[in-house]
N, C-alpha and C positions, 0 to 999 in steps of 0.2 A: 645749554640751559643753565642758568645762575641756580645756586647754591639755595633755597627755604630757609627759612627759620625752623621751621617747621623738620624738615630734612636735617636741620644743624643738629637739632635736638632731643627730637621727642622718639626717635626710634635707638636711639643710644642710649636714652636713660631708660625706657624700654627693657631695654637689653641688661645691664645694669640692678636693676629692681628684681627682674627675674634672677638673675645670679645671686640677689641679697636673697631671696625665696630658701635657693639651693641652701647656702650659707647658714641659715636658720634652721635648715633640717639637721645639717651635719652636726650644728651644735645641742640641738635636740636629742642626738643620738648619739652625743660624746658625755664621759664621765662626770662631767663639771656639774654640779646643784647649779640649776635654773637661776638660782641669785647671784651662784656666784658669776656667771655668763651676764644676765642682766649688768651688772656693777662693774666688769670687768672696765680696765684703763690701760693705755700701755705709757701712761705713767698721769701723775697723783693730780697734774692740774688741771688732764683734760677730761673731758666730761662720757659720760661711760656708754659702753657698747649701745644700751637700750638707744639714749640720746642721740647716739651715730645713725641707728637702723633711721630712728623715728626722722629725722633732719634728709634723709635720702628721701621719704612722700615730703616733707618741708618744702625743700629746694626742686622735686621736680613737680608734681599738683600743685602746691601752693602756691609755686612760683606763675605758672598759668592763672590760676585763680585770681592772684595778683593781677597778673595784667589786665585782667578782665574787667579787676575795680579799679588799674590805674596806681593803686599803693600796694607796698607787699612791708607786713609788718611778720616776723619772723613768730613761732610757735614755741614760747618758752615755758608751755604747760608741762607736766608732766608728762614723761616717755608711757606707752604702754608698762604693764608689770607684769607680762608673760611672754613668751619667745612667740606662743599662738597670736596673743594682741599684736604682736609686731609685724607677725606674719601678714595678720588682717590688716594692717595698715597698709603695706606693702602691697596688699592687691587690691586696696582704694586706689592707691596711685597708678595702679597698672590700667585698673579699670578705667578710671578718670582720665589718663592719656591714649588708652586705645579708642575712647569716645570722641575726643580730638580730631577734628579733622585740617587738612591742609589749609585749605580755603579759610576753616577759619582762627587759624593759630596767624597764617598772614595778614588778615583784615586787623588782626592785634597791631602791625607794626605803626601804624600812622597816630596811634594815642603815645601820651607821656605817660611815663611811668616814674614814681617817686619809693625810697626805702624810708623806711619810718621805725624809728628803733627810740623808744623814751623822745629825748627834746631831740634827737638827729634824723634830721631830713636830707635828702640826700635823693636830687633829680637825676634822671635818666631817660635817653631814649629807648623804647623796646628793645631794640636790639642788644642795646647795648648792658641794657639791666643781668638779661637773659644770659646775654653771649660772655661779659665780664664778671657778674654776681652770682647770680641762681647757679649755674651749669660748672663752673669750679666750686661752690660751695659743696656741689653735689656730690662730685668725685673727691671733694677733701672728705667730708663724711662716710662716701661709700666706701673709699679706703682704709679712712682709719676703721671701719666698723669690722672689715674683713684684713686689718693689721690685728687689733686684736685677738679675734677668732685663732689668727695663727700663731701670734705667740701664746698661747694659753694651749696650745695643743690640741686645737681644734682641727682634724682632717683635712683644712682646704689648699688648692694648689691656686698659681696661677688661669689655670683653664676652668677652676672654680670664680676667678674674679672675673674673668672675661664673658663666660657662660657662651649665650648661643650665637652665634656668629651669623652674618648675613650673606652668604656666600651665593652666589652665582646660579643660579639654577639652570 
């Protein structure tokens, strides 16, 4: 049986989202002032912890949402301004993809999909938007969100970034 889109994706950033969950508690429950966590960088040019959580529902709901209207223009609003807003966002995303179903994350595949940033446009096929753009944008944000976390002396391991695993039943 071939490979979903659907299966490529949506149960990985799943998994993922929920780990960012964990992530946010541990930093909830470490010594750092809530601003200074918010604002955190692990270094000066890139854009700070909040930005990283909020860009994880970005690239994985958004990126669905996108397809749905065909363009995906990215969220350069303001990040939440609490680890809870982040949280809440975090389980819009969770929600909005567990609402997802198979059948129709596939019936997406047969529309074009275009990125749309200021004057740059930039065509795609679903798959390909998904499979080259959203879904590494996601793990470059989920990462750096949870690089931070760790150099600033926040509690997390690797089995914090992995979270719940799909194992075998």
């Amino acid at each position: 049986m071939p490979l979903t889109l659907y299966a490529a994706t949506v149960p990985s950033m799943l998994q993922i989202l929920g780990s960012g969950k964990g992530w946010l508690a541990k930093a909830q429950a470490c010594d750092m002032a809530e601003s200074d966590v918010l604002g955190a960088r692990l270094v000066e040019d890139m854009l700070p912890f909040s930005y990283q959580v909020k860009s994880m529902a970005v690239h994985s709901m958004g990126a669905f949402e996108g397809l749905k209207r065909g363009v995906f223009s990215p969220d350069m609003g303001e990040p939440p301004a609490t680890l809870a807003a982040l949280a809440a966002r975090l389980d819009e995303a969770i929600a909005y993809l567990q609402a997802l179903s198979e059948d129709e994350v596939e019936a997406l595949r047969d529309g074009d999909m275009r990125f749309e940033f200021g004057e740059r446009r930039m065509p795609f096929t679903v798959d390909d938007f998904i499979l080259s753009f959203s879904q590494p944008n996601f793990y470059f944000h989920a990462t750096t969100a949870y690089g931070i976390l760790r150099a600033n002396g926040v509690d997390v391991g690797k089995r914090d970034y992995i979270g719940a695993l799909r194992i075998k039943a």
